[in-house]
N, C-alpha and C positions, 0 to 999 in steps of 0.2 A: 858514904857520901857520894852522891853524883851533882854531875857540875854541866852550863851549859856554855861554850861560845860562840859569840855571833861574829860570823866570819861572811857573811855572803852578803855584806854592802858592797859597792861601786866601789868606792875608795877615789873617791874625785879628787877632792884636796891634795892625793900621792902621786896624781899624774905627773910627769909621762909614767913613771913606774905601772901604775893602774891601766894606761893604755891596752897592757901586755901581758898583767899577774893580776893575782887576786893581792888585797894590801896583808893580808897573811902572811905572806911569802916574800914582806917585805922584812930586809936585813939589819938588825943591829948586834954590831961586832963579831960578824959570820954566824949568828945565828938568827932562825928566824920569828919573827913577833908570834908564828903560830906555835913553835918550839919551846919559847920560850915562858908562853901562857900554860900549854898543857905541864909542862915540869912544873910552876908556880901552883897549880891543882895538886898533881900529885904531890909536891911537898904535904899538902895539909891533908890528907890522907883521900884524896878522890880516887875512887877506882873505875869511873865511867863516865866521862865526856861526851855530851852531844856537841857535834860541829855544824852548824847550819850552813849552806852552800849556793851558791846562785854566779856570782860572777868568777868567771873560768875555774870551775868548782874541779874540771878533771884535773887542773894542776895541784889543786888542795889535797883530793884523792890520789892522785900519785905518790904525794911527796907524804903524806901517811903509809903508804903503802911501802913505799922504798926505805921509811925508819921502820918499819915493825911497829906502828903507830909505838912507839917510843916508851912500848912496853904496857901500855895501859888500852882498856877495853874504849874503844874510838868506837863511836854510832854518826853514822852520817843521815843527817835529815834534811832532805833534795830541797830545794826549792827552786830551780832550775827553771821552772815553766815561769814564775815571778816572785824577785824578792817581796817578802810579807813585810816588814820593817820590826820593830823588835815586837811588839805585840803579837801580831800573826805569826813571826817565826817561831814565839815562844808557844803558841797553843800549838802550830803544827807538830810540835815535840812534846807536847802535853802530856803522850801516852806513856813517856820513858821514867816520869817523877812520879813515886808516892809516897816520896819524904821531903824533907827542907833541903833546897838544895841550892847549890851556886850558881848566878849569872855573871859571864862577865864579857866585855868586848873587847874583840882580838886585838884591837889597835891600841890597848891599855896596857905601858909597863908602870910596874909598883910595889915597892918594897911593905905595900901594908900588912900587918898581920893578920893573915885570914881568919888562923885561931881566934883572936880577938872578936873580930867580925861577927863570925858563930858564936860564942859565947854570947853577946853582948844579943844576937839575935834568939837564942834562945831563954835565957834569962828574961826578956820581957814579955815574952811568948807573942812574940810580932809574926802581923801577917806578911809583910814585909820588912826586912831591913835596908835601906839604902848606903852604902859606905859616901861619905861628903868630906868637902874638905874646905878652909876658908884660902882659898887663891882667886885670882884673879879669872874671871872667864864673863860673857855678857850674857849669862843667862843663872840665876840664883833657884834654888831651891830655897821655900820659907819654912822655920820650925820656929816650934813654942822652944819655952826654955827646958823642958823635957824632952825634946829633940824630935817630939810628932811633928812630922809632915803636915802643913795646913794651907800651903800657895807655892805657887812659879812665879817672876819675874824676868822677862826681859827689862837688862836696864839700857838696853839702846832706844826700844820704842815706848818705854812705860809700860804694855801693854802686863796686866796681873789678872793671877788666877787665886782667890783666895776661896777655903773651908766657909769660912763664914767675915762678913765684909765689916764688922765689928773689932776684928783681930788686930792687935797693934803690937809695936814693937818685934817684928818677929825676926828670925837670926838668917842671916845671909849666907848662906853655902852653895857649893859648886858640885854637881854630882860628880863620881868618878868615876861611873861606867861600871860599878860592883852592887850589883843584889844578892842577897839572900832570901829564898822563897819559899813561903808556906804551900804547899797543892791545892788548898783547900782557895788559892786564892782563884782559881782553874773554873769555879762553880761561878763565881762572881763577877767573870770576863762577860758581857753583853756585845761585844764588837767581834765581827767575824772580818776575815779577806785579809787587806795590809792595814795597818794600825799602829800607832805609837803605843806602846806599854805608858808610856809615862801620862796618857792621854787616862789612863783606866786608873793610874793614881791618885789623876785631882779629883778622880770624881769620889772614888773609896774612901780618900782622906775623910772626906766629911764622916764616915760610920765605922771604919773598921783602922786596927792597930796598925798604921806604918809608920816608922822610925825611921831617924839618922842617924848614923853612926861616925861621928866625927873622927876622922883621923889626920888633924892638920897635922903636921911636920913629917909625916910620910911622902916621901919622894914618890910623885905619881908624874908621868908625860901622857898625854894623849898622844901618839907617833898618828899624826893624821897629818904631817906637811912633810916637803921632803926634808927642812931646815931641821924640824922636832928629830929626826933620825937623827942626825951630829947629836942633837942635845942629848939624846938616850945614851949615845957612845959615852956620853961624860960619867956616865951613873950605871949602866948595865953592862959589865964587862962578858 
């Protein structure tokens, strides 16, 4: 099993820290969000992480370098000349997957079960899995009652993106920043340069298998404020 994280956003929302670091390298309870996502991999048996890079990427590459990447085979994939956004970062490392493997973002702590994840992702032989969860956030992911993927919602502007505009009653979840991916889905990317992944989803939705994989009561933070850091100290010792 190899895994990928996107670590080579701005990290705006973290400034001043961001001013200075990459938000990888940002700390909860002496350790760091990058530290503590690769051991979350290697729990569930990863043995090779891609780390994608761009803002102050040499301090990301240092600080891999000064743990012994922490024991496990670390691939760094530059994007230095410009952040792609997760679509483009994900094809720029296109070449490293040709099995199912994990996405996840670095500014993600969460006690979900990944095992679960993968199972639940191969048992329906998805081209996508997305891990969701029902909390609060102003942007919804839509599923049928089988948990396909079929629209987006902002509920601050209304604006929607539905499969088919027929669709009712569909279920309200919150992505959590966790994929699991088929390679196959690599052939079916039409968007080249920077790009939103999640942009190549609504369109797929309509023809090919992507799922959600519900994990409400799993403790997940997105640490993208400096505030969310305290909140992580309550939960990740």
């Amino acid at each position: 099993m190899k895994a990928m994280l996107f670590a080579a956003g701005l990290g705006t929302r973290l400034q001043p820290f961001t001013n200075h670091h990459p938000k990888a390298l940002a700390v909860v309870n002496g350790k760091t969000l990058l530290e503590r996502n690769i051991t979350y991999l290697k729990d569930v048996g990863c043995t090779e992480i891609v780390v994608n890079v761009h803002h102050f990427a040499d301090q990301i590459i240092d600080f891999l370098t000064a743990n012994n990447h922490f024991g496990i085979d670390i691939v760094i994939s530059d994007e230095t000349g410009e952040v792609l956004e997760t679509g483009g970062g994900l094809m720029n490392a296109k070449h490293h997957f040709t099995d199912d493997f994990i996405v996840m973002n670095v500014d993600i702590l969460t006690n979900l079960n990944l095992r679960d994840l993968l199972d639940d992702h191969f048992k329906n032989s998805a081209l996508v899995t997305l891990a969701v969860s029902d909390r609060h956030s102003s942007r919804k992911l839509l599923f049928q009652e089988d948990l396909s993927l079929k629209g987006w919602r902002n509920l601050q502007t209304g604006e929607e993106i539905l499969a088919n505009t027929a669709l009712k009653d569909l279920k309200e979840l919150a992505f959590s920043g966790i994929h699991v991916i088929r390679p196959a889905l690599f052939d079916l990317v039409k968007s080249t340069g920077k790009f939103s992944i999640m942009e190549v989803y609504m369109d797929l939705m309509k023809t090919e298998q992507i799922r959600g994989y519900d994990h409400s009561g799993s403790t997940l933070i997105d640490v993208g404020r400096p505030e969310s850091i305290l909140e992580a100290e309550n939960y990740f010792i």
